[in-house]
C-alpha positions as CSV (number, residue, x, y, z in Angstrom):
1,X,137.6,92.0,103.7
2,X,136.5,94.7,100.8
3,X,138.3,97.5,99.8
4,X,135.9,100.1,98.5
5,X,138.0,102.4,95.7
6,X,137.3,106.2,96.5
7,X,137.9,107.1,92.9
8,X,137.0,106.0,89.7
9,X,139.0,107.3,86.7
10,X,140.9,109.9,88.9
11,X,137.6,111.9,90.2
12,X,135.9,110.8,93.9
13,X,133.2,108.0,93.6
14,X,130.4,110.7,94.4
15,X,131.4,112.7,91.8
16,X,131.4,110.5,89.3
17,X,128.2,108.7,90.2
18,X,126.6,112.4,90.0
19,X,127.7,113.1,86.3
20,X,127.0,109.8,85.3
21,X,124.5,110.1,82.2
22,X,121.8,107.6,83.6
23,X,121.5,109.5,87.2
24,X,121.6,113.4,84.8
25,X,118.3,111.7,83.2
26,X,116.9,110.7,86.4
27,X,117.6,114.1,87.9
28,X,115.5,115.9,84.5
29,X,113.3,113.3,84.7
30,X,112.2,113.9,88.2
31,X,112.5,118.0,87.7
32,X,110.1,118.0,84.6
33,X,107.7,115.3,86.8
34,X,108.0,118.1,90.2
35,X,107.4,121.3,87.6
36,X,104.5,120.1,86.1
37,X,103.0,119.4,89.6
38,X,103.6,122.4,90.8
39,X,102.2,124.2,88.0
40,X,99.0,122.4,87.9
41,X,98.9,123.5,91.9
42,X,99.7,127.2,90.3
43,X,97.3,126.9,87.5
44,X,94.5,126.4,90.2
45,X,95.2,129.2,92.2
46,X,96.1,131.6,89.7
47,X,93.7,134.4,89.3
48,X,95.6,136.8,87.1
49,X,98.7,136.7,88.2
50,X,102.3,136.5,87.1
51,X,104.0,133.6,88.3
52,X,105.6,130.9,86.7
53,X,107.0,127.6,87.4
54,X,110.5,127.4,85.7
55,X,113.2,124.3,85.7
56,X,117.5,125.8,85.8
57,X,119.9,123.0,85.4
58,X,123.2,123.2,87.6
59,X,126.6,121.6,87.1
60,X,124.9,118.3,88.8
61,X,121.6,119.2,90.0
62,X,118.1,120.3,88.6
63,X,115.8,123.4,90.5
64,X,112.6,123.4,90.2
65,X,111.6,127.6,90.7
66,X,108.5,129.1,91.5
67,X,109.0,132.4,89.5
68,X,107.7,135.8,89.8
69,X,109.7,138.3,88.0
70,X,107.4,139.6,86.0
71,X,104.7,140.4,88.5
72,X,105.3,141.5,92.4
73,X,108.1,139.6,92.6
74,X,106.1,138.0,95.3
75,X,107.3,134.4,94.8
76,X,108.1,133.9,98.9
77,X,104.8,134.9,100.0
78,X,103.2,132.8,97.3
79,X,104.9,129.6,98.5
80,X,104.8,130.6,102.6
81,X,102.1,133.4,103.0
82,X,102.5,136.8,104.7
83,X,101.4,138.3,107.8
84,X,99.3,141.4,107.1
85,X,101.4,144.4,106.8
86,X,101.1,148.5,106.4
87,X,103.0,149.2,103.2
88,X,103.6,153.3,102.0
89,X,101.9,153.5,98.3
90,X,102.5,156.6,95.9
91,X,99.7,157.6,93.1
92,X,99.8,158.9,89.9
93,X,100.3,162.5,91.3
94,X,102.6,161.5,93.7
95,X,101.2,162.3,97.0
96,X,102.1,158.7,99.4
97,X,99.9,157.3,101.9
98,X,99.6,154.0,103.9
99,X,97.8,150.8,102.7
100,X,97.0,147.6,104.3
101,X,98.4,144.5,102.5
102,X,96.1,141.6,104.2
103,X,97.7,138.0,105.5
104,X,97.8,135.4,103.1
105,X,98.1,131.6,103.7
106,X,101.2,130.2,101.9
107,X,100.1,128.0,99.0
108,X,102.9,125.7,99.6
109,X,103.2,124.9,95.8
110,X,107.3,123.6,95.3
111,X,106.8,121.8,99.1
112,X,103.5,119.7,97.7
113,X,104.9,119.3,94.2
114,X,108.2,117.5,95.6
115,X,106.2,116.1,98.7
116,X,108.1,118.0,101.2
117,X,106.8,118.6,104.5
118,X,105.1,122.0,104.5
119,X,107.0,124.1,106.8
120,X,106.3,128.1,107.1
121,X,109.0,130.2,107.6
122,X,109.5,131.7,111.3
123,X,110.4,134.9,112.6
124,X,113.7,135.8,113.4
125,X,113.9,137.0,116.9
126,X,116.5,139.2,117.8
127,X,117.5,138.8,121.5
């Protein structure tokens, strides 16, 4: 029968396989092929917008982020739309009043990008 060895050079098999140089490469590799998806979805939609499609390395892993910092910070309803929504607005004087942010349809960008299925987030239902 085999014996499997659970470590390799004092650090468990998975670890080791995940800091391995050849599967790091794969991993920026696949990243950088995902980001440049997703921003060519972005770029199409993009009217005048702020976000950005942005690549953070972990210890082991790769993130592919659809970014909007500099804008609304509306990176959550970009990728999973919103339901319509009265918000309270201020203008330039001061005086606040009510506004109507219409529904969007998520774009979905990251999910099609990585071929994920496209799943909108739910409502959480307090009981």
């Amino acid at each position: 029968m085999a014996h499997v060895e659970s470590e390799i050079g004092g650090r468990r098999l998975e670890k080791w396989l995940a800091v391995h140089k050849g599967v790091q490469a794969e991993l920026t590799a696949r990243a950088f092929e995902i980001a440049v998806r997703a921003e060519e979805i972005l770029v199409r939609h993009r009217a005048d917008g702020h976000a950005e499609i942005d690549i953070e390395a972990g210890d082991n892993n790769r993130y592919v982020i659809l970014s909007d910092d500099r804008g609304q910070k509306a990176a959550l309803s970009i990728e999973y739309g919103r339901e319509e929504s009265v918000i309270v607005r201020e203008d330039r004087r001061g005086k606040k009043y009510l506004d109507t942010l219409p529904a969007m349809d998520g774009l979905y960008i990251l999910a099609t990008a990585s071929n994920l299925p496209k799943k909108r987030k739910g409502k959480v239902k307090l009981d």
